[in-house]
PDB file of N, CA, C, O and CB in Angstrom:
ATOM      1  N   UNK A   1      54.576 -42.208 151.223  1.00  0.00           N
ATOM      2  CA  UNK A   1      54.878 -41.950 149.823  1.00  0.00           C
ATOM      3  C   UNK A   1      53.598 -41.781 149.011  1.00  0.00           C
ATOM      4  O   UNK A   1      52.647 -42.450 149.413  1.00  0.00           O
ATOM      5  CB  UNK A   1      55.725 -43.082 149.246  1.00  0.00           C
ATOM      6  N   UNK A   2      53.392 -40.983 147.905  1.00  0.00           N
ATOM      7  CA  UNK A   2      52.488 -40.833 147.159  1.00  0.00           C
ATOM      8  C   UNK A   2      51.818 -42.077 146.151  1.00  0.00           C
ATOM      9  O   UNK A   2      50.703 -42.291 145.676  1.00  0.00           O
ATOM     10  CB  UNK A   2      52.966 -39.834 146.565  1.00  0.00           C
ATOM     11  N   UNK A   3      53.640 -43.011 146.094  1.00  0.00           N
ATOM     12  CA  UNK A   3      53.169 -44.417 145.091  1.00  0.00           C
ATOM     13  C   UNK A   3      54.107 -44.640 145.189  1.00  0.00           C
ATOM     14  O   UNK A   3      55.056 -43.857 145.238  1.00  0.00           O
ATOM     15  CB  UNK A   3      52.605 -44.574 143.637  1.00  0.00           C
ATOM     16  N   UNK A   4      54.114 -46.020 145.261  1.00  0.00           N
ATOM     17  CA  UNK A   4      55.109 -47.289 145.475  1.00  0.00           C
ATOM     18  C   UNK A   4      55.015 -48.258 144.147  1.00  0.00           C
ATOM     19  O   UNK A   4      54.023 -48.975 144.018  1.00  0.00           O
ATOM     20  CB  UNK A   4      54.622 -48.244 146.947  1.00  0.00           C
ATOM     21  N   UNK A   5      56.107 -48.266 143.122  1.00  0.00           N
ATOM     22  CA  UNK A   5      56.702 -49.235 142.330  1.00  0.00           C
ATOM     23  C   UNK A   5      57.277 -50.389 142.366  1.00  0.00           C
ATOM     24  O   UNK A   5      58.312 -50.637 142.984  1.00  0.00           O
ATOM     25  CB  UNK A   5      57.282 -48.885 141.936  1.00  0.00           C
ATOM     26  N   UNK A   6      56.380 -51.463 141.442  1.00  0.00           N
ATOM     27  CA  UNK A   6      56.974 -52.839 141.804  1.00  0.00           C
ATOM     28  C   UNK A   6      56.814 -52.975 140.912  1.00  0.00           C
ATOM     29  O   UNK A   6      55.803 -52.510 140.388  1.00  0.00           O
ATOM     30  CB  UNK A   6      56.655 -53.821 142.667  1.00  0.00           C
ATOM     31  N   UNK A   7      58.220 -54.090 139.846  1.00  0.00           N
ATOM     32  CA  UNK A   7      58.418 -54.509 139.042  1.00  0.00           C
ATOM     33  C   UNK A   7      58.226 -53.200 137.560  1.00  0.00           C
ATOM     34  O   UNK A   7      57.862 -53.489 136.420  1.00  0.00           O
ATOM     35  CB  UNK A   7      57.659 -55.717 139.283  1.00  0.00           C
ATOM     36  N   UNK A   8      58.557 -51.963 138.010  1.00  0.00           N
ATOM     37  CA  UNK A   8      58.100 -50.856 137.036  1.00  0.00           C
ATOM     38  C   UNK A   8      56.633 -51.274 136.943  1.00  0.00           C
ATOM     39  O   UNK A   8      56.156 -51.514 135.833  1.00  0.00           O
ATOM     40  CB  UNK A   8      58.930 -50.810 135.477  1.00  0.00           C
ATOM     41  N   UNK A   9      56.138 -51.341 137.683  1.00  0.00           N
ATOM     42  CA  UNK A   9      54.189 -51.035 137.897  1.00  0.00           C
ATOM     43  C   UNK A   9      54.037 -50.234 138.919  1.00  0.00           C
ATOM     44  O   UNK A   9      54.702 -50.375 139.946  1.00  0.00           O
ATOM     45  CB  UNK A   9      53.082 -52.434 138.349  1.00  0.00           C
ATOM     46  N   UNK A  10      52.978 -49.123 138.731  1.00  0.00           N
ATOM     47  CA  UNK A  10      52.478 -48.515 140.056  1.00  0.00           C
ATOM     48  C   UNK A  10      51.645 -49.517 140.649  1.00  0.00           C
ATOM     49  O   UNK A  10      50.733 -49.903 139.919  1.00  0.00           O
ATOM     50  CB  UNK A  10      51.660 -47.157 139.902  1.00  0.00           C
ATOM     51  N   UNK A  11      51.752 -50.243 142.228  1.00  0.00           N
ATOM     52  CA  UNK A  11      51.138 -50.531 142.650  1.00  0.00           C
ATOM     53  C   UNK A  11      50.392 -49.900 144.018  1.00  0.00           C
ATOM     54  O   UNK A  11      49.426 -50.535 144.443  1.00  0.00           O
ATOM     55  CB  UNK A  11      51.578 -51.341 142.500  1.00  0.00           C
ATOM     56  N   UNK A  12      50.729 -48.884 144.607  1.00  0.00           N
ATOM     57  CA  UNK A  12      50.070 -47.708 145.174  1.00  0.00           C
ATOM     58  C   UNK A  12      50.471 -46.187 144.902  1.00  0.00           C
ATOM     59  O   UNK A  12      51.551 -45.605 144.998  1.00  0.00           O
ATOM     60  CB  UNK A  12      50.167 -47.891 146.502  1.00  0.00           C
ATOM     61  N   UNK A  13      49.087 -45.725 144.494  1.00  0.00           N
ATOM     62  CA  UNK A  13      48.959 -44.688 144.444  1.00  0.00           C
ATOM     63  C   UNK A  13      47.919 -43.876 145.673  1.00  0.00           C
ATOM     64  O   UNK A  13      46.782 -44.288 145.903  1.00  0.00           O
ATOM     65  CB  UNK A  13      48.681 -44.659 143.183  1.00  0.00           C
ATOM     66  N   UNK A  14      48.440 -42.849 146.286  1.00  0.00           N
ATOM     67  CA  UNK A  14      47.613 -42.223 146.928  1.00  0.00           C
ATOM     68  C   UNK A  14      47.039 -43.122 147.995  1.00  0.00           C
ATOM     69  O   UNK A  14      45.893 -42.812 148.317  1.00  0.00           O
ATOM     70  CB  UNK A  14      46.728 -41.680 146.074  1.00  0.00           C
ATOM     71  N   UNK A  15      47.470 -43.988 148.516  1.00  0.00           N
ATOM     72  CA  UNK A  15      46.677 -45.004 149.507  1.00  0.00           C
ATOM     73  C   UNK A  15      45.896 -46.092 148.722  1.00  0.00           C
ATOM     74  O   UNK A  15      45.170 -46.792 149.428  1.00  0.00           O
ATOM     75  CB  UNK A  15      45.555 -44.180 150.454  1.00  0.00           C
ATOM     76  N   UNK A  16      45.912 -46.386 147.287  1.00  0.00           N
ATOM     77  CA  UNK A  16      44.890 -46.833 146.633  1.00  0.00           C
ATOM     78  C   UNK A  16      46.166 -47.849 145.887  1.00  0.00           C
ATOM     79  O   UNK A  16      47.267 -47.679 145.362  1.00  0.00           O
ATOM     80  CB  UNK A  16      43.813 -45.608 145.727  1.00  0.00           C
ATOM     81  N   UNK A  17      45.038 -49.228 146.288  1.00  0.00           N
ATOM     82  CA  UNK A  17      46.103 -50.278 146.144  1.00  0.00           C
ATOM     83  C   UNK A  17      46.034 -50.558 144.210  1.00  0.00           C
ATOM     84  O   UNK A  17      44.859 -50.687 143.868  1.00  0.00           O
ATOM     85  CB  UNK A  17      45.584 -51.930 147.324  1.00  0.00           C
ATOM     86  N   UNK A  18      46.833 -50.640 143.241  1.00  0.00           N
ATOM     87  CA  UNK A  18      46.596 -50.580 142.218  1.00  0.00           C
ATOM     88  C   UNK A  18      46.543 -51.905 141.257  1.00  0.00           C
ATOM     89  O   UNK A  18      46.092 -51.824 140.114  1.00  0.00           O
ATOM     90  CB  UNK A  18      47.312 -49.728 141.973  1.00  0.00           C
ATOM     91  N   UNK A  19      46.914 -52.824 141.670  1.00  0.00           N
ATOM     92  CA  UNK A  19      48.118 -54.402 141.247  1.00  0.00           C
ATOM     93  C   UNK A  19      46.742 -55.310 141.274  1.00  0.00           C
ATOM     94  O   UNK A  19      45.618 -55.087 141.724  1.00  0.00           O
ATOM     95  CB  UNK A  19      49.795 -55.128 142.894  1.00  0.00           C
ATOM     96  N   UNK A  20      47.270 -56.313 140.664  1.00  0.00           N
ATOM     97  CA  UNK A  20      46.601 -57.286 140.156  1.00  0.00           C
ATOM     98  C   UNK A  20      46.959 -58.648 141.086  1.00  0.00           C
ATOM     99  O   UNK A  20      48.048 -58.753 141.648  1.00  0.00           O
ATOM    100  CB  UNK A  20      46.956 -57.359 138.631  1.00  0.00           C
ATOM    101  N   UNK A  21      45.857 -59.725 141.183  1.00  0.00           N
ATOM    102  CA  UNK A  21      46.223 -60.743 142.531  1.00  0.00           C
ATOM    103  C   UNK A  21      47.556 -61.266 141.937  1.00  0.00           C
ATOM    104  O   UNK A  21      47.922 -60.882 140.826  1.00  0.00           O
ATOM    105  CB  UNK A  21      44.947 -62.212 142.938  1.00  0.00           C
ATOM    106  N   UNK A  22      48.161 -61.994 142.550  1.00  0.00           N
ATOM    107  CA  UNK A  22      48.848 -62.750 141.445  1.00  0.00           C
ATOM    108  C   UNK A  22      50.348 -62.030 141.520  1.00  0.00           C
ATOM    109  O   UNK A  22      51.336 -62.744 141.688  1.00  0.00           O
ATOM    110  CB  UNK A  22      47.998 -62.572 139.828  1.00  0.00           C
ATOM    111  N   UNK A  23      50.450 -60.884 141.416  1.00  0.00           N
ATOM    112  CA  UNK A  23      51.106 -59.936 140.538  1.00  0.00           C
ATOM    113  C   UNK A  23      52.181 -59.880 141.690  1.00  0.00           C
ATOM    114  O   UNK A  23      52.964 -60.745 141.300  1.00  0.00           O
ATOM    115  CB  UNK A  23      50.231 -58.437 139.990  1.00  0.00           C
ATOM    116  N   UNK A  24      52.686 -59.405 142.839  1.00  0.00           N
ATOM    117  CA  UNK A  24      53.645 -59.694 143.903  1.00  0.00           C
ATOM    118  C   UNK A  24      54.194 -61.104 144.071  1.00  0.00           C
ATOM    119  O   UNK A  24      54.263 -62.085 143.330  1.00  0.00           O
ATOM    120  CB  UNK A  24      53.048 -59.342 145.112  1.00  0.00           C
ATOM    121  N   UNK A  25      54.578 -60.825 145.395  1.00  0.00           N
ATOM    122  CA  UNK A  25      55.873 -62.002 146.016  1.00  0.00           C
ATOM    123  C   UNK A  25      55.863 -61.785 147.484  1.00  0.00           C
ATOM    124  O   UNK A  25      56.658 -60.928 147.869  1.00  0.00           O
ATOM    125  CB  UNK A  25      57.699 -61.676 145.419  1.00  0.00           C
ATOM    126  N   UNK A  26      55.230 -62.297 148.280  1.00  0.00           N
ATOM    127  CA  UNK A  26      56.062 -61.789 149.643  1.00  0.00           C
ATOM    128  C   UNK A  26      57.135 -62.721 149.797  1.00  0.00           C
ATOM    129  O   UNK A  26      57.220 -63.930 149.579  1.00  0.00           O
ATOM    130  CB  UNK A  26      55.168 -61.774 151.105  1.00  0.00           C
ATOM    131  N   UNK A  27      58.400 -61.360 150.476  1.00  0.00           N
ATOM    132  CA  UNK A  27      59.392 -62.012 150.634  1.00  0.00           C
ATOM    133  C   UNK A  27      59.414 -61.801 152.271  1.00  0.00           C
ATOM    134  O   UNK A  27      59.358 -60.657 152.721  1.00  0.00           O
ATOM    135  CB  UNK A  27      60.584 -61.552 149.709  1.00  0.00           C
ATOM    136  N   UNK A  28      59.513 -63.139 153.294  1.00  0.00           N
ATOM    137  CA  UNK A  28      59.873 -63.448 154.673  1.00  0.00           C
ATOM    138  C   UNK A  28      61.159 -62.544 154.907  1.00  0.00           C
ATOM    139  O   UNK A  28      62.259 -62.634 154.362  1.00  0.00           O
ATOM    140  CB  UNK A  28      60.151 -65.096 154.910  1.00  0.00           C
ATOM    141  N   UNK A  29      60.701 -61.624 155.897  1.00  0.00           N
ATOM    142  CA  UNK A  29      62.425 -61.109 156.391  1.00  0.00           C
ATOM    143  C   UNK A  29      62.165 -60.646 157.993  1.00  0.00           C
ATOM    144  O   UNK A  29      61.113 -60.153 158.400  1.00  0.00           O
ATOM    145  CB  UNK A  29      63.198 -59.382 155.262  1.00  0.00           C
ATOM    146  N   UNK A  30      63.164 -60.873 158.673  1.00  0.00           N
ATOM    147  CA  UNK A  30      62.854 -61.364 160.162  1.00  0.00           C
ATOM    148  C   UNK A  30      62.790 -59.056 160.675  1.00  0.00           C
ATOM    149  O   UNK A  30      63.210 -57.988 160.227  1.00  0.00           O
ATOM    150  CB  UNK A  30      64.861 -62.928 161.165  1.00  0.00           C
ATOM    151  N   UNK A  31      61.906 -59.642 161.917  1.00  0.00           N
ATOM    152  CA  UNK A  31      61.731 -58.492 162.490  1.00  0.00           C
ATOM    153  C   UNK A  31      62.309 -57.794 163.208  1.00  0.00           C
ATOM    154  O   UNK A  31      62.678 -58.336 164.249  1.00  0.00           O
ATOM    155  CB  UNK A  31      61.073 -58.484 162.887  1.00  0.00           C
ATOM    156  N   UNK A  32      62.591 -56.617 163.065  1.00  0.00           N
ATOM    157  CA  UNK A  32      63.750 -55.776 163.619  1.00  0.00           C
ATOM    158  C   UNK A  32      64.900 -55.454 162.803  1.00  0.00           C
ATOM    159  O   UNK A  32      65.924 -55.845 163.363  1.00  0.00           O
ATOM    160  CB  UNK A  32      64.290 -56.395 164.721  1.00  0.00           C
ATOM    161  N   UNK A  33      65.094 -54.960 161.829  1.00  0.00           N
ATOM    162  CA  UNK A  33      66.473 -55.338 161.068  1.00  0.00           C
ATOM    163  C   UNK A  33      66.983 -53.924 161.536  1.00  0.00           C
ATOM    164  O   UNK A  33      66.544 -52.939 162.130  1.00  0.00           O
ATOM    165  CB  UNK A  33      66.456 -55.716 159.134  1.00  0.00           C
ATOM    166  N   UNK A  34      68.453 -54.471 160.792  1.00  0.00           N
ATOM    167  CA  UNK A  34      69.141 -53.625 161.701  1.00  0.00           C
ATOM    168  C   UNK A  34      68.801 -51.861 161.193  1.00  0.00           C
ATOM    169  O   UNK A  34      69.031 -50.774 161.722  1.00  0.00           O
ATOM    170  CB  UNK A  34      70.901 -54.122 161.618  1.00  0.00           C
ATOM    171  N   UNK A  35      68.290 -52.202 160.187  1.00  0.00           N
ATOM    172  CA  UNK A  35      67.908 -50.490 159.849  1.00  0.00           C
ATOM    173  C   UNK A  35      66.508 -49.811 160.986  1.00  0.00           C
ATOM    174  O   UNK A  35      66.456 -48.680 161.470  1.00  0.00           O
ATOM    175  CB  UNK A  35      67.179 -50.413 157.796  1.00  0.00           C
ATOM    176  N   UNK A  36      65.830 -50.578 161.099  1.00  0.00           N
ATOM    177  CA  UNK A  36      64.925 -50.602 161.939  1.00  0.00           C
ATOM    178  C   UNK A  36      65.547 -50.370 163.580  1.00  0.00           C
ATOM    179  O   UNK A  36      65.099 -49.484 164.309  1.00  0.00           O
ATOM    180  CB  UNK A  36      64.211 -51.911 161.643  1.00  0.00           C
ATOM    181  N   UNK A  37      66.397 -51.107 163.911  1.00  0.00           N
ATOM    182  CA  UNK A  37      66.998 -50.653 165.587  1.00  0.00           C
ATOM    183  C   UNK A  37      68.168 -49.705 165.365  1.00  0.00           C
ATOM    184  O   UNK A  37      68.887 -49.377 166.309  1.00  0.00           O
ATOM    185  CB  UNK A  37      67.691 -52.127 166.637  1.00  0.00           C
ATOM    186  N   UNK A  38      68.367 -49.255 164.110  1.00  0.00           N
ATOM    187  CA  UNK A  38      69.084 -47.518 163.941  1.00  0.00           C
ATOM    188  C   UNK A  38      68.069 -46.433 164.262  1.00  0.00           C
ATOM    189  O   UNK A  38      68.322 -45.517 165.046  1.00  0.00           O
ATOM    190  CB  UNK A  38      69.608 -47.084 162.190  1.00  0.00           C
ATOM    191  N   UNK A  39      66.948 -46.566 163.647  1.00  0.00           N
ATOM    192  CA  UNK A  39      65.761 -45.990 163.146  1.00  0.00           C
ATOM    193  C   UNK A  39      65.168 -45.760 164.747  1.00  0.00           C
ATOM    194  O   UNK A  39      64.915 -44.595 165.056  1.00  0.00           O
ATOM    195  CB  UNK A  39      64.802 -47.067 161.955  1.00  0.00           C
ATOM    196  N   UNK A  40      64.969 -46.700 165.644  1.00  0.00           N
ATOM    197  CA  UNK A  40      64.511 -46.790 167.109  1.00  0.00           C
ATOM    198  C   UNK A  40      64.837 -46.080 168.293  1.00  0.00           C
ATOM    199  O   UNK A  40      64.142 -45.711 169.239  1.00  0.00           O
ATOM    200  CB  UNK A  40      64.741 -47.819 167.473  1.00  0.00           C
ATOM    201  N   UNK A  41      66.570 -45.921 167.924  1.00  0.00           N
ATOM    202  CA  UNK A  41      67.915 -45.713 168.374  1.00  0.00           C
ATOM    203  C   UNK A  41      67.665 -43.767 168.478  1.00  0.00           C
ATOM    204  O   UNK A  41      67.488 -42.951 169.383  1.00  0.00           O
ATOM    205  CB  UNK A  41      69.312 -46.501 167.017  1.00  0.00           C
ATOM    206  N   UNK A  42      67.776 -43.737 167.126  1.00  0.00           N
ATOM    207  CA  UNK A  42      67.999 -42.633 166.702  1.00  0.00           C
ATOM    208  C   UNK A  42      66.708 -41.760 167.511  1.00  0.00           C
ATOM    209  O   UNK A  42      66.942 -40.800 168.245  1.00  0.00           O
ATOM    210  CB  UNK A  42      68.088 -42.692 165.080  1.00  0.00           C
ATOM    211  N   UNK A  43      64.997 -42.402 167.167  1.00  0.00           N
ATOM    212  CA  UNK A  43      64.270 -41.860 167.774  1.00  0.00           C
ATOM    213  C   UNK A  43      63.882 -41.310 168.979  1.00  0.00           C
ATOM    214  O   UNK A  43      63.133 -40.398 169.328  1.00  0.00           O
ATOM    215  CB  UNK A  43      63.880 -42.224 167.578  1.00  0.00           C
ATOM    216  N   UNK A  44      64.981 -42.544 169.804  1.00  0.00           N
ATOM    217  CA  UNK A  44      64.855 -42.229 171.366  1.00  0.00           C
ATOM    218  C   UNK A  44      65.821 -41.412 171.959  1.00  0.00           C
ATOM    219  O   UNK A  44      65.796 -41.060 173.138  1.00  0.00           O
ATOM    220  CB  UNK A  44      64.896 -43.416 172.170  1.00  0.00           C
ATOM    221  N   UNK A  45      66.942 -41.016 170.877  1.00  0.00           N
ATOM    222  CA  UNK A  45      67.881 -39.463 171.169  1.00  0.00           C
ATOM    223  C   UNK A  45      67.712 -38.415 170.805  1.00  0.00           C
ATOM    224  O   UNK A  45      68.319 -37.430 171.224  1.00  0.00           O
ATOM    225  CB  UNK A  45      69.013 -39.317 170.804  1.00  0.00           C
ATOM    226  N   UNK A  46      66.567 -38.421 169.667  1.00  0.00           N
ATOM    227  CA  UNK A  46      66.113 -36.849 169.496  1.00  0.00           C
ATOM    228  C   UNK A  46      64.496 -36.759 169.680  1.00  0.00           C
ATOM    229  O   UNK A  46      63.747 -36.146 168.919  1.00  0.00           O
ATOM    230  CB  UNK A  46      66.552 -36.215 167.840  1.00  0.00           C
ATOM    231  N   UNK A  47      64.204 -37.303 170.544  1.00  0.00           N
ATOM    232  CA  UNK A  47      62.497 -37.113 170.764  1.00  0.00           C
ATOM    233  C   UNK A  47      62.824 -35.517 172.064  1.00  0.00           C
ATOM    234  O   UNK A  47      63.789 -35.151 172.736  1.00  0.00           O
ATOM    235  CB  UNK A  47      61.412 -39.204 171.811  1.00  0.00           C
ATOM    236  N   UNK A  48      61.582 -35.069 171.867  1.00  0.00           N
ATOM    237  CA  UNK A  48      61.249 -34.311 172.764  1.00  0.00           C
ATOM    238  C   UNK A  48      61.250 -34.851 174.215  1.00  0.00           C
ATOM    239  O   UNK A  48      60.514 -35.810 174.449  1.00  0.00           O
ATOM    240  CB  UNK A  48      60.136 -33.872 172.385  1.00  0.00           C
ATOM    241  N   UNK A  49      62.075 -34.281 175.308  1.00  0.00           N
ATOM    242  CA  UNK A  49      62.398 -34.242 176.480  1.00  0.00           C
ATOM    243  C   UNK A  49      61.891 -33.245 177.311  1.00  0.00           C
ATOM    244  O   UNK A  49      62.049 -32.056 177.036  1.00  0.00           O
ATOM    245  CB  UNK A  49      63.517 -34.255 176.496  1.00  0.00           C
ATOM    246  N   UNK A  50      61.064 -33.773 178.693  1.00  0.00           N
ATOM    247  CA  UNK A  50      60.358 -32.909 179.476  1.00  0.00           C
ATOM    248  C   UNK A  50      61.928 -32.077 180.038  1.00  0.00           C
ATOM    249  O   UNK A  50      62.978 -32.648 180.333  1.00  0.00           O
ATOM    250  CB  UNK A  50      59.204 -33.817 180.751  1.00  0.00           C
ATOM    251  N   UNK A  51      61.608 -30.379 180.057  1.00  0.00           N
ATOM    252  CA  UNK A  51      63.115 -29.751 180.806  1.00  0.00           C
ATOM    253  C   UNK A  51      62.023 -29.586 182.492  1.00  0.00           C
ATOM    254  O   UNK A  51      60.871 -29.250 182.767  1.00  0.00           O
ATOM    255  CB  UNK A  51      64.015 -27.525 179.775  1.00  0.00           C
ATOM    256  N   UNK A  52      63.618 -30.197 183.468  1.00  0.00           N
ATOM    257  CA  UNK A  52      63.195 -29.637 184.411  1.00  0.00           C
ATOM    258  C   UNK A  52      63.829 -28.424 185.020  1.00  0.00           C
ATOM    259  O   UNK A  52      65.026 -28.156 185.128  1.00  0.00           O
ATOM    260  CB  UNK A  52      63.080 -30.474 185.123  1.00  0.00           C
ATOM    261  N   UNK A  53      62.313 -27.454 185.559  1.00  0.00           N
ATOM    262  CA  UNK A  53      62.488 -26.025 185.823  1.00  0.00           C
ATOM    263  C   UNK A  53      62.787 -26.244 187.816  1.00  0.00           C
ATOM    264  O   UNK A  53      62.087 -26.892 188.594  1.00  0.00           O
ATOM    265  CB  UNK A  53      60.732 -24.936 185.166  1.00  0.00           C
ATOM    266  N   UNK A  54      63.974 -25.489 188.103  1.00  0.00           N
ATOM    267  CA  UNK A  54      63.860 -24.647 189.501  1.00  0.00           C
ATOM    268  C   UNK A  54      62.327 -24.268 190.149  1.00  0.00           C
ATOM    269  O   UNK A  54      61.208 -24.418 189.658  1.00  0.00           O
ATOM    270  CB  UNK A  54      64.614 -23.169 189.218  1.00  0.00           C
ATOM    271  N   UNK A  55      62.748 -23.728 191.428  1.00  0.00           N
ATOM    272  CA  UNK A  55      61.075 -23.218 191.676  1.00  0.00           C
ATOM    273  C   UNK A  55      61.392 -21.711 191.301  1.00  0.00           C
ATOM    274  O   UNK A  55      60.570 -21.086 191.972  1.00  0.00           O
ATOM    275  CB  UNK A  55      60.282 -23.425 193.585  1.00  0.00           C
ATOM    276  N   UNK A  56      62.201 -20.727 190.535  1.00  0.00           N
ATOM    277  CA  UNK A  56      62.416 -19.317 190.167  1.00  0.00           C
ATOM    278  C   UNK A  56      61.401 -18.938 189.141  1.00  0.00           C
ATOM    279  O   UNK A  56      61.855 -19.203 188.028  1.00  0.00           O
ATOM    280  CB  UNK A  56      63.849 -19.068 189.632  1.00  0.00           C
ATOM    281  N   UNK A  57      60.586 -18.585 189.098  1.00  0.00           N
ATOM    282  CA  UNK A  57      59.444 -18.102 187.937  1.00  0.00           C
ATOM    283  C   UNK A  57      60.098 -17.745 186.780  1.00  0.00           C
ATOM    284  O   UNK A  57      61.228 -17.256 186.748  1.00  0.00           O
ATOM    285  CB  UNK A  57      58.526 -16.807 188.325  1.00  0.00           C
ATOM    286  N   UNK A  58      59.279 -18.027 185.663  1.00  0.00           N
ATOM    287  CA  UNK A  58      59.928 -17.390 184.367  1.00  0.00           C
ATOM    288  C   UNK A  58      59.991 -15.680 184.475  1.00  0.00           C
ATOM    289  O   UNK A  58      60.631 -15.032 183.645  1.00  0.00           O
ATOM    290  CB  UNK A  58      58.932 -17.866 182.949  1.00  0.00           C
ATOM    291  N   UNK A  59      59.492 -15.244 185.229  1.00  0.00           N
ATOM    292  CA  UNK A  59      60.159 -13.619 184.838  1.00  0.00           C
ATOM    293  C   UNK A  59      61.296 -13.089 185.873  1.00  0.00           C
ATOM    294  O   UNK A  59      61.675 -11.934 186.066  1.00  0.00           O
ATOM    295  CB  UNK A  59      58.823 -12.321 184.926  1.00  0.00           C
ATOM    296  N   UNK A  60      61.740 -14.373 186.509  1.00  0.00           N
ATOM    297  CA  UNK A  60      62.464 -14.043 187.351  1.00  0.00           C
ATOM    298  C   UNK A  60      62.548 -13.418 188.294  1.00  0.00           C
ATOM    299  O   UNK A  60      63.625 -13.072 188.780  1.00  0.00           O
ATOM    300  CB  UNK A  60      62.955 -13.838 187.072  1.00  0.00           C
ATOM    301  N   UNK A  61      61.081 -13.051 188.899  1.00  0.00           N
ATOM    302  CA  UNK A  61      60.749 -12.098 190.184  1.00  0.00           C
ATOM    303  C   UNK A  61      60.505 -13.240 191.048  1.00  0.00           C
ATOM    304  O   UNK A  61      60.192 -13.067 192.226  1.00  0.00           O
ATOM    305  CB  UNK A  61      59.358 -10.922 190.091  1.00  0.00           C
TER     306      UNK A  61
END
């Protein structure tokens, strides 16, 4: 993303962290959620797949 909003503050812009110490919250949330093993799911059914070829040459001679 170009900039990420917190609390209606830009706190990144462009890779460039903008916020003040203090100014966040981390919130603990466990790893893997389920949007994340959709997201995994999904990647490993439409990734690029090696095709396997016959020994018939592509021009077919």
């Amino acid at each position: 993303p170009r900039f990420t909003l917190t609390r209606g503050q830009v706190a990144v812009q462009d890779g460039e962290i903008r916020t003040r110490e203090g100014h966040g919250k981390f919130v603990k949330r466990p790893p893997m959620t389920a949007v994340n093993k959709a997201l995994s799911t999904w990647k490993d059914l439409t990734h690029p797949r090696k095709v396997e070829r016959s020994g018939i040459p592509a021009s077919g001679v």
